[in-house]
C-alpha positions as CSV (number, residue, x, y, z in Angstrom):
1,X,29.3,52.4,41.4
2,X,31.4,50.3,44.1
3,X,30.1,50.0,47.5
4,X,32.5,51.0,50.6
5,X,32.2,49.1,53.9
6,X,30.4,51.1,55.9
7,X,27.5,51.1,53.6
8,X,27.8,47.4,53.0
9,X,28.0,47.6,57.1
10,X,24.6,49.8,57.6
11,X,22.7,47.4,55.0
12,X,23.5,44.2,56.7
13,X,22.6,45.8,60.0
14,X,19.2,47.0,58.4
15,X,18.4,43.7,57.2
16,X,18.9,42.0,60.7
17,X,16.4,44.9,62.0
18,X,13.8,43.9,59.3
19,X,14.0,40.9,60.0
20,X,13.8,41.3,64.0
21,X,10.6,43.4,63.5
22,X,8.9,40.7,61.2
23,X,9.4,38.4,64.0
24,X,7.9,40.5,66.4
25,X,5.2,42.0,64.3
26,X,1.9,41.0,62.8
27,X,1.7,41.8,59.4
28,X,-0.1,40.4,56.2
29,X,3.7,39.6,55.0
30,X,4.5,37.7,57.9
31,X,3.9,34.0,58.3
32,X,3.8,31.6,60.9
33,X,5.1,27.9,59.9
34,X,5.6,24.9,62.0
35,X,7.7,22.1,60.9
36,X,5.0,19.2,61.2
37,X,2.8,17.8,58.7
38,X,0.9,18.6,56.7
39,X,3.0,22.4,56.3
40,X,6.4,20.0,54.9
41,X,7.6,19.4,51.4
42,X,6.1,22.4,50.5
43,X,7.3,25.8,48.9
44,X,6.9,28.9,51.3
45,X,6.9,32.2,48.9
46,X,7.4,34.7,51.7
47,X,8.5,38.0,52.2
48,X,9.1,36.8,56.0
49,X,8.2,34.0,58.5
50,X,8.7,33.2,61.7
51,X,9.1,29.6,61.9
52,X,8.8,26.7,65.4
53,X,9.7,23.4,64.9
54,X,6.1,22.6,66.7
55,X,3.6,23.8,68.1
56,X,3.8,24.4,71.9
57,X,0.2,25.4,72.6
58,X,-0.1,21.4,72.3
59,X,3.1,20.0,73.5
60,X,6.2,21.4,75.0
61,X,8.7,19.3,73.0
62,X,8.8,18.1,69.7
63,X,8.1,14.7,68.9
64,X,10.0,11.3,67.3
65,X,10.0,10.5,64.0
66,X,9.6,13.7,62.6
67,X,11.2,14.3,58.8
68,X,10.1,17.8,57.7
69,X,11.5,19.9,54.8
70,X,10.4,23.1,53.7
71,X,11.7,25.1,51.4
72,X,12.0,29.5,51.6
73,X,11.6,31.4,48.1
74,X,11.8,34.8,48.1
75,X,8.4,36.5,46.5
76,X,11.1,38.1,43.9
77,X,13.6,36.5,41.8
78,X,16.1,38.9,42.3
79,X,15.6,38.8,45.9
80,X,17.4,37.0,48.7
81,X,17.0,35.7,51.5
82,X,18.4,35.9,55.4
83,X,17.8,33.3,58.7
84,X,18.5,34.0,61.9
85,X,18.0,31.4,65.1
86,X,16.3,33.0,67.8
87,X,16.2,29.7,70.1
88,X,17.6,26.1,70.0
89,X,17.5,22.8,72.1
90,X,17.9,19.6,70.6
91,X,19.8,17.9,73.1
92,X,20.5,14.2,71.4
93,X,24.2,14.5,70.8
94,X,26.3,11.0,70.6
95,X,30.0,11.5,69.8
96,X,29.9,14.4,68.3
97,X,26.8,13.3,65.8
98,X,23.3,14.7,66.0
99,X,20.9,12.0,66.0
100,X,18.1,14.7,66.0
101,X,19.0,17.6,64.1
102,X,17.9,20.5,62.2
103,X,19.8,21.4,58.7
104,X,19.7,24.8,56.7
105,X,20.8,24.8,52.3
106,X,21.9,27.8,50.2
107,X,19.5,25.8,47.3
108,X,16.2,24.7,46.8
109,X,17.4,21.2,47.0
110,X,19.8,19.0,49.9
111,X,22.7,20.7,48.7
112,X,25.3,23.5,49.7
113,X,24.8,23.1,54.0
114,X,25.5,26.6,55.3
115,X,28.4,26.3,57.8
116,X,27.2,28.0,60.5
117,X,24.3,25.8,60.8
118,X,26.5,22.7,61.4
119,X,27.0,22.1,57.7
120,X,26.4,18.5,56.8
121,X,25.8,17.4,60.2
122,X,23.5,19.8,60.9
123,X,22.6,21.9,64.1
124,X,21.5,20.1,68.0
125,X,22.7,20.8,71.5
126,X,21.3,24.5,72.9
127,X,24.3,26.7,71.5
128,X,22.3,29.3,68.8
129,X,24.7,30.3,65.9
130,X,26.2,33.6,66.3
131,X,26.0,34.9,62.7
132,X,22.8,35.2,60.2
133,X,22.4,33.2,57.4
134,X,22.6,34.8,54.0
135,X,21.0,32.7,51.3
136,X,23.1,33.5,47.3
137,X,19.8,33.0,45.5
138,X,16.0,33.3,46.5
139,X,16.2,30.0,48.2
140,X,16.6,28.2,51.8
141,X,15.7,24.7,52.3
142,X,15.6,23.5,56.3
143,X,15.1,19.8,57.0
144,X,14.1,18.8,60.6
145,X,14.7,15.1,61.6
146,X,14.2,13.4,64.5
147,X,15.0,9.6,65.1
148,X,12.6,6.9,67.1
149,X,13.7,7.3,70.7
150,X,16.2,9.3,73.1
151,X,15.7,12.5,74.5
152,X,13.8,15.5,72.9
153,X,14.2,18.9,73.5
154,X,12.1,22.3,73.2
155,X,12.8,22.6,69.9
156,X,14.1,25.3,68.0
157,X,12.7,29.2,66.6
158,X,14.0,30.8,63.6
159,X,13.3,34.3,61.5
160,X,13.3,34.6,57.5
161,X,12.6,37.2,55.4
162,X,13.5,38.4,52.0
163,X,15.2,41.5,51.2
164,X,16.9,43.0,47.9
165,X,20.4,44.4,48.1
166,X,19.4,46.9,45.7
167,X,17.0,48.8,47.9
168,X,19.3,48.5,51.4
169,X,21.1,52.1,51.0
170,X,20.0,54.3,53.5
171,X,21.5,57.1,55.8
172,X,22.7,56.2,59.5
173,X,19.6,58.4,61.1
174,X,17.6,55.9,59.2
175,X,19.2,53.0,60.8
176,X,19.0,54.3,64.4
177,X,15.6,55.4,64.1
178,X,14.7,51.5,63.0
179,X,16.9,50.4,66.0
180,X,14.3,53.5,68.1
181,X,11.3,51.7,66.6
182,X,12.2,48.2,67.2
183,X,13.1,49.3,71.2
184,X,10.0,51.0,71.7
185,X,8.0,48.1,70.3
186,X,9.5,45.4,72.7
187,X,9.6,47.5,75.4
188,X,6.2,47.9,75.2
189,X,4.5,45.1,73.4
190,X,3.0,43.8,76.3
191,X,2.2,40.5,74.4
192,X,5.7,39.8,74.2
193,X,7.4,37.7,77.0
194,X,10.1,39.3,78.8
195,X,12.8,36.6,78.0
196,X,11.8,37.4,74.3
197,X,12.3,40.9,75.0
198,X,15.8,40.1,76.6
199,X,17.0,37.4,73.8
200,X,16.7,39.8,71.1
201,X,18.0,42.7,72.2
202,X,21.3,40.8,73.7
203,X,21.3,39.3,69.6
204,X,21.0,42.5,68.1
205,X,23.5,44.4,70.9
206,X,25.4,41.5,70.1
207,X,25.6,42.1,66.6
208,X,26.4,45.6,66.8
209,X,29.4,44.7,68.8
210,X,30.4,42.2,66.2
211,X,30.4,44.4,63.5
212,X,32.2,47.1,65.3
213,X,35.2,45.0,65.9
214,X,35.5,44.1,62.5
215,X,36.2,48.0,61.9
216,X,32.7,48.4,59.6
217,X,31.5,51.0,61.2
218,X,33.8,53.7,61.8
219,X,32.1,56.7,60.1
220,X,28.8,55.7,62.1
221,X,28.0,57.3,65.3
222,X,27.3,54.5,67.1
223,X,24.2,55.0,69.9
224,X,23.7,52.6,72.7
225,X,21.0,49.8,73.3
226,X,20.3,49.3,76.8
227,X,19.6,45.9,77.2
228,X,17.0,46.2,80.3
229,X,15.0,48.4,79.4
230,X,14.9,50.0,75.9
231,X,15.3,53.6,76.0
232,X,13.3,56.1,74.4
């Protein structure tokens, strides 16, 4: 049966709400990685993480030298994978090149750089990428590198989780009661920080906005987010 565009439109949306509450919520499914020995150059079978490039109980920014890799599988084969930034400074830029820099692959392997994470030169500076990242298969590879001196940054916070097409069709009440859950969870979740409160509902308003202009939406009834505070 072919799909229309508003309900390829609702399942994107849904799977940037999972993935939004897997970031904010503790469950069994949901892991924690760091981008530092001894958690690189392994395989992460996951249904979804929330991943730092260190660990800031210990240091505020990242350090030199580093040269992590870590690859995402989705926990099924038929399963695929989405990454989101939620927060990025890497701040050594020279003409245009990133000497420290953070990479993202469609592939269990160095190949096939997504473009909106820099493609082959990979992603610095403080600018987060506007767009999610959709993997084809059930993998993501990430490579963080570092070089041996210049400045260092904060570091950088990204979301994965795995998701199958097959069981994204849902009704629009269904959607706006997620985007209800995930309002009244942040609003209040005392645990969570204010500014982390803030960042992801001007993302997800963000992408609402997005996908309204590109005309995906049109038989939805769209509700509003207030950004400051949630509304119940």
């Amino acid at each position: 049966m072919a799909l229309g565009p508003d309900w390829i439109s609702q399942s994107w949306f849904l799977v940037w709400i999972f993935t939004l509450l897997l970031s904010e919520s503790q469950t069994k499914k949901t892991s924690v990685y760091y981008m530092k020995n001894p958690e690189c150059a392994e395989f992460k079978y996951l249904g979804g993480a929330t991943v730092y490039s260190h660990d800031k109980q210990y240091t505020e920014y990242y350090e030199h030298m580093i040269s992590c890799r870590m690859t995402f599988k989705a926990e099924n084969e038929d399963w695929k994978l989405v990454l989101r930034f939620i927060s990025l400074d890497i701040p050594d830029r020279t003409d245009r090149i990133c000497n420290d820099a953070v990479y993202v692959f469609d592939s269990d392997q160095i190949l096939r750089p997504f473009d909106e994470a820099g493609g082959n030169f990979g992603l610095c500076g403080n600018e987060v990428p506007t767009e999610p990242m959709q993997s084809s298969g059930p993998f993501i590879t990430v490579h963080f590198r570092t070089d041996a001196k210049g400045p260092r940054g904060t570091g950088f916070k990204f979301i994965v989780t795995a998701f199958s097409e097959e069981k994204l069709c849902c009704s629009a009440l269904v959607l706006y009661s997620f985007i209800e859950t995930l309002c009244f969870a942040l609003h209040y979740n005392s645990s969570i920080e204010y500014t982390e409160k803030f960042k992801v509902l001007k993302l997800l308003r963000g992408d609402m906005e997005r996908t309204e202009r590109l005309g995906k939406t049109n038989s939805l009834k769209r509700k509003k987010i207030e950004l400051e505070p949630c509304k119940s």
